[in-house]
C-alpha positions as CSV (number, residue, x, y, z in Angstrom):
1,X,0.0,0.0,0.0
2,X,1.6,3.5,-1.4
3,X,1.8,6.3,1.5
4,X,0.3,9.3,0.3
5,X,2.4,12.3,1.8
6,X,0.4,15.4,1.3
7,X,2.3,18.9,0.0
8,X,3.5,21.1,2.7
9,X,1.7,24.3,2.7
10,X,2.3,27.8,4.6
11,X,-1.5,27.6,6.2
12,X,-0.3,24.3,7.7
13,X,3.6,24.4,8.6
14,X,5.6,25.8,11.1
15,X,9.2,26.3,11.0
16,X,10.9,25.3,15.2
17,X,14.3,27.0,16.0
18,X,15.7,25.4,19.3
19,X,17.9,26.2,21.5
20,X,20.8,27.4,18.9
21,X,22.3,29.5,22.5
22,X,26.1,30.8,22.7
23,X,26.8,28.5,25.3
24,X,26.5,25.3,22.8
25,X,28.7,27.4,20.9
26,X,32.2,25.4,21.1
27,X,30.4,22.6,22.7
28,X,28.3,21.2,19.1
29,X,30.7,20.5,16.8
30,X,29.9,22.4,12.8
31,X,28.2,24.7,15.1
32,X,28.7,27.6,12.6
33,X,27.8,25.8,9.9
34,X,24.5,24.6,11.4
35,X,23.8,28.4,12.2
36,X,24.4,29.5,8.2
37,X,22.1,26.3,7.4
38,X,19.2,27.8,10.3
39,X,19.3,31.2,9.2
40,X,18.9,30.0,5.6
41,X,16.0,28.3,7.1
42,X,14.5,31.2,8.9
43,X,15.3,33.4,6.0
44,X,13.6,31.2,3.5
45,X,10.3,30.7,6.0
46,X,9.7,34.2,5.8
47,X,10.2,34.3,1.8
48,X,7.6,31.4,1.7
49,X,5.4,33.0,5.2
50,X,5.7,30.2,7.1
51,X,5.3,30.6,10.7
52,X,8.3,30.3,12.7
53,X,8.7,29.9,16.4
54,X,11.8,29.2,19.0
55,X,12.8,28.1,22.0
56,X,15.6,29.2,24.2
57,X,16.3,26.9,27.2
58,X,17.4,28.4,30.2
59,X,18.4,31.8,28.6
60,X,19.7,33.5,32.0
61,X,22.5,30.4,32.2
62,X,22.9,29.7,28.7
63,X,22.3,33.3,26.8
64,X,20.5,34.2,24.0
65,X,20.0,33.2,20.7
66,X,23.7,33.3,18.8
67,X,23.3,36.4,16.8
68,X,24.0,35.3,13.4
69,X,20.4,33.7,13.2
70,X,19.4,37.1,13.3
71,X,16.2,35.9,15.9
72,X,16.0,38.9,18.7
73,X,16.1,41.4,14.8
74,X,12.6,39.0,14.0
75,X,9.2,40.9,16.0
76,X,7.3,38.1,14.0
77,X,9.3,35.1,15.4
78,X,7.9,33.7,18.8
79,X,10.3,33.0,20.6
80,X,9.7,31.0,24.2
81,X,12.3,30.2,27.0
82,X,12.2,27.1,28.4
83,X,13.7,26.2,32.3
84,X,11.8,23.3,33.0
85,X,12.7,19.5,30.6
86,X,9.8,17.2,30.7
């Protein structure tokens, strides 16, 4: 039996940024290279008006969003912090 996979559509998608924080900086290996990939991402979500939304965990002992994503620039990215795992 064939899967049917329906079209992704900008009513019906959402684009999730997590936790990309300074602190995983030198601690993710091909960190910078996954930031140029997300903020190809976010750039192209916007070009196609797909929601986006993020998560920081633990901003106050991790810091912010790194920069180069270009998130705290965004006033139509939602972005949530997160200090509770469950």
């Amino acid at each position: 039996m064939a899967c049917r996979i329906s079209r992704l559509k900008p009513q019906n998608s959402v684009l999730f940024v997590c936790d990309l924080q300074e602190k995983f900086r030198h601690q993710i290996k091909f960190f910078p290279e996954i930031c140029i990939v997300g903020r190809r991402l976010i750039d192209a979500a916007k070009i196609l008006d797909i929601k986006t939304i993020a998560t920081e965990h633990y901003p106050k002992g991790l810091g912010r969003f790194v920069p180069e994503l270009g998130i705290r620039d965004r006033p139509d990215i939602s972005v949530y912090e997160k200090v509770k795992v469950s």
